[in-house]
C-alpha positions as CSV (number, residue, x, y, z in Angstrom):
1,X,0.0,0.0,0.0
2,X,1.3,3.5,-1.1
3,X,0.3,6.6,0.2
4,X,1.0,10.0,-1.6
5,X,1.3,13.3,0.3
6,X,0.8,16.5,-1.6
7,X,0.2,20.6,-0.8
8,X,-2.7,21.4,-2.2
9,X,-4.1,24.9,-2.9
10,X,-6.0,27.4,-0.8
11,X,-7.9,30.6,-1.5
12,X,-7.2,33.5,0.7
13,X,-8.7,37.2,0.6
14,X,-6.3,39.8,-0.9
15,X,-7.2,42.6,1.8
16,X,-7.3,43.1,6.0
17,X,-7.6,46.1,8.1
18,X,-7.6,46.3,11.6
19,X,-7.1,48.2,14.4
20,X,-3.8,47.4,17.7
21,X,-3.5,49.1,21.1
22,X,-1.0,49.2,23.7
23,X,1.8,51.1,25.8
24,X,4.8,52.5,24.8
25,X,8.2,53.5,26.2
26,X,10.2,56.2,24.8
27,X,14.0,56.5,24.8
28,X,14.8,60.2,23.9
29,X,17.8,63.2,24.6
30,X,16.2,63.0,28.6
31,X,17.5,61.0,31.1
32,X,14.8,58.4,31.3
33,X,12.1,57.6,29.0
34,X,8.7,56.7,30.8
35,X,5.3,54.8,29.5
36,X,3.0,56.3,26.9
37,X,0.0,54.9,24.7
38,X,-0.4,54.2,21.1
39,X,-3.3,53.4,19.2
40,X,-3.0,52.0,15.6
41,X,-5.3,51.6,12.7
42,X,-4.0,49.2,9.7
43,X,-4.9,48.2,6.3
44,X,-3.1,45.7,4.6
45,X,-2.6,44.5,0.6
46,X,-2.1,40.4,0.3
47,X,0.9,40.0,-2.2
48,X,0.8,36.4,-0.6
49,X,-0.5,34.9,2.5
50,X,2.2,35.4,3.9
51,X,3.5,38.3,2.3
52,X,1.7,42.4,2.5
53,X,2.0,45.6,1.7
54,X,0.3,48.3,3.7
55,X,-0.7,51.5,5.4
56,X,-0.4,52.6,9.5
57,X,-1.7,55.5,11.0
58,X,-0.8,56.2,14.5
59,X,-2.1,58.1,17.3
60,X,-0.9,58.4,20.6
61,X,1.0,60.0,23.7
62,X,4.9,59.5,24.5
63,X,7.0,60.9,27.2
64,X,10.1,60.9,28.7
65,X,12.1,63.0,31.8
66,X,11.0,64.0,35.2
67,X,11.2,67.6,36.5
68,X,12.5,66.8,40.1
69,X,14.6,63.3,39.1
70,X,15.8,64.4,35.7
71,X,19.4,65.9,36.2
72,X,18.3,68.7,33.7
73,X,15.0,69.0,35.6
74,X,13.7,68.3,31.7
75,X,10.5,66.4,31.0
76,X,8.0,66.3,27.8
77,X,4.6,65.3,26.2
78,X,3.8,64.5,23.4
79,X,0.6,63.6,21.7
80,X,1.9,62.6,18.3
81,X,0.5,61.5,14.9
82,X,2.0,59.4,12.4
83,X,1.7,57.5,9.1
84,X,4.0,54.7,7.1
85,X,3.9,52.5,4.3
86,X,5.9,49.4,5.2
87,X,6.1,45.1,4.1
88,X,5.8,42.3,6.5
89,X,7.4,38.6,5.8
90,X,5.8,35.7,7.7
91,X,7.3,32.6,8.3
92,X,4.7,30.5,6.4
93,X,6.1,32.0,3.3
94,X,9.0,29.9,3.5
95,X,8.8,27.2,5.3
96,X,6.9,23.7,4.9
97,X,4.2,24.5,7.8
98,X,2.4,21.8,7.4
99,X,5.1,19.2,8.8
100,X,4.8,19.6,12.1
101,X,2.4,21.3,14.3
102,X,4.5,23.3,15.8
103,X,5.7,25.1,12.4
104,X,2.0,25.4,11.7
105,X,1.4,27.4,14.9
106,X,4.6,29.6,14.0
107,X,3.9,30.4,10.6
108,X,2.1,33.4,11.2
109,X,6.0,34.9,12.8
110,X,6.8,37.8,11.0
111,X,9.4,40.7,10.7
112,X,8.4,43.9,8.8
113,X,9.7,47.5,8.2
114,X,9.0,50.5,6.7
115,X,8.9,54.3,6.0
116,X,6.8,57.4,6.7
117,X,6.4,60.6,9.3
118,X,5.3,61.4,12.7
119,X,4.1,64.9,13.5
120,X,5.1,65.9,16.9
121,X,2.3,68.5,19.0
122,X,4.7,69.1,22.4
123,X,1.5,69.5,25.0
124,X,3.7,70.1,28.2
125,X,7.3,70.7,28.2
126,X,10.0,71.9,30.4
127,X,11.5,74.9,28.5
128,X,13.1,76.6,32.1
129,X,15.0,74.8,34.8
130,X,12.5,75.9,38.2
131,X,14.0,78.1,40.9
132,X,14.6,75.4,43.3
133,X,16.9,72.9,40.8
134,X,20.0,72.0,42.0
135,X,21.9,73.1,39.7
136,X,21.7,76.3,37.0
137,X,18.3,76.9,38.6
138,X,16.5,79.3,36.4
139,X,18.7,77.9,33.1
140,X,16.9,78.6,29.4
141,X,15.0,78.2,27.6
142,X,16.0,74.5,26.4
143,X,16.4,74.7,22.6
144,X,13.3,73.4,20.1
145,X,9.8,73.3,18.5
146,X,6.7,72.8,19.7
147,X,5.3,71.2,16.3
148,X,7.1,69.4,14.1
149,X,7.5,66.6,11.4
150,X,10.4,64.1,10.9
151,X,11.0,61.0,9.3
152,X,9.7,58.3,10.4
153,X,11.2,53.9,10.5
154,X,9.0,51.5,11.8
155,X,11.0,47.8,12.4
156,X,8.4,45.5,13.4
157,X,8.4,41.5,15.4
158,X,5.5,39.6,15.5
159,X,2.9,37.0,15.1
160,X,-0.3,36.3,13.4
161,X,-3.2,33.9,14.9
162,X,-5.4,32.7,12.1
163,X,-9.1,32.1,12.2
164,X,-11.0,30.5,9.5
165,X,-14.9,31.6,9.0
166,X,-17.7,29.4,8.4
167,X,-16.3,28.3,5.1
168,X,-13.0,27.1,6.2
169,X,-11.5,30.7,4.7
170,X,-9.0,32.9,7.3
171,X,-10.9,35.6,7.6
172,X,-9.7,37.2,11.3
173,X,-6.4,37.2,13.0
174,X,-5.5,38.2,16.8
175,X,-2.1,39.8,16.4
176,X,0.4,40.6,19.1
177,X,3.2,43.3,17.9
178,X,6.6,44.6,19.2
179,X,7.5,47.7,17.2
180,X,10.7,50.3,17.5
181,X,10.2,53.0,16.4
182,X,13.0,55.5,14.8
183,X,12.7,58.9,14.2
184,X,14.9,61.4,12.4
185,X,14.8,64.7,13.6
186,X,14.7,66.5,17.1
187,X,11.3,66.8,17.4
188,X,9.7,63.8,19.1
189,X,10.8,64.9,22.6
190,X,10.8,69.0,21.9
191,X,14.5,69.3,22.5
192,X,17.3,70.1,20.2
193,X,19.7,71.1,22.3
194,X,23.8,71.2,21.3
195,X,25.9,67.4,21.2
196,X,27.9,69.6,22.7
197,X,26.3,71.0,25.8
198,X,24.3,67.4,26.2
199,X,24.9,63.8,24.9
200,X,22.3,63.9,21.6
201,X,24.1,61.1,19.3
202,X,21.2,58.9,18.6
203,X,17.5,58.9,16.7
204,X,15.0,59.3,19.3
205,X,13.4,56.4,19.6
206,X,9.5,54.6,21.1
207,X,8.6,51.2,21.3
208,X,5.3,50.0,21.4
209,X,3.8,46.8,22.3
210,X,0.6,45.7,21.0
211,X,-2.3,43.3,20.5
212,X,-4.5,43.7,17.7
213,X,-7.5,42.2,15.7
214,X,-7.7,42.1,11.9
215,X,-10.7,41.1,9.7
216,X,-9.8,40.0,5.8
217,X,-12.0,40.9,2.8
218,X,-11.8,41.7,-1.1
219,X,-11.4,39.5,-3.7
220,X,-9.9,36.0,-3.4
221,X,-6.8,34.7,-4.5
222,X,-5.3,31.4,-4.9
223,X,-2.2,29.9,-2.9
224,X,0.0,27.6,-3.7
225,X,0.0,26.1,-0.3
226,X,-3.1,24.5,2.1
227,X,-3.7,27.3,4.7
């Protein structure tokens, strides 16, 4: 007796959007960064499965520094916008999922990046050192803009957890996301003060950590692999 093993072919829908939420932590010119929120709205073009193209559009609140611990006395908020077009690779692209179950249950493991812009609206800011600081007291104002725009490179980590409809179609996904965030510019934490005066070598930076839901439509595609 023989048997025969074969992939066969699946249809999946060439479209998602969907909407992830969860805290962030910045890492700017302050001292210390602190805990924020970010809210995210997604929609997403199917080259493959495993494979998209697509929009993000950001909203949220990062800050960083502490008026009395900082040893600046600096500290900032702000409640930032953003967009970016970036790619995503999953696992399943490449691999032979269907195997083993535990390669089926990673195949949604992705990595991603991308490009786009942030505008930064600075809502409370530290622009004079108070009276009482320990040092300088009464220093300023600290350097930099209120508004601004700078570039913006998402690198993104996560996973994917497929759920078929009715008709054995995926048509949602539960999606947990780590994202760093890299921004060129000065303006994500409001200050632009001199390398010189202050150590201000690197992109300021926010990660965010996310769980999300995602609901597929559109037209429907074939695959070369069993989904």
């Amino acid at each position: 007796m023989f048997a025969k093993f074969s992939n066969a072919q699946s249809n999946y829908f060439k479209w998602d959007y969907g909407i992830n939420v969860g805290p962030n932590y910045s890492k700017t010119d302050v001292y210390k960064g602190s805990w924020g929120y970010t809210i995210a709205g997604t929609i997403d073009h199917h080259l493959t499965p495993f494979v998209t193209a697509g929009l993000e559009a950001q909203y949220g609140m990062v800050q960083g520094g502490d008026i009395v611990t900082d040893p600046h006395n600096r500290q900032f908020v702000n409640q930032y916008t953003g967009v970016n077009f970036n790619m995503k690779f999953a696992l399943g692209e490449f691999i032979n999922y269907n195997k083993t179950d535990f390669l089926y249950n990673i195949k949604g493991l992705y990595i991603g990046s991308g490009i786009g812009a942030v505008k930064n609206k600075i809502t409370d800011i530290v622009r004079y050192k108070p009276s009482w600081a320990a040092f300088d007291p009464g220093y300023g104002p600290f350097p930099g803009e209120d508004k601004s725009t700078n570039l913006w490179v998402p690198v993104n980590l996560g996973i994917n957890f497929y759920i078929n409809d009715g008709w054995g179609y995926v048509r949602y996904v539960i999606n947990v996301n780590a994202q760093s965030n890299f921004t060129f510019g000065e303006g994500l934490d409001g200050y632009n003060d001199p390398a010189t005066k202050f150590k201000n070598y690197d992109p300021d930076t926010y990660n965010v950590y996310s769980i999300g839901f995602k609901y597929y439509f559109g037209n429907i595609k074939v695959y070369r692999k069993t989904l």
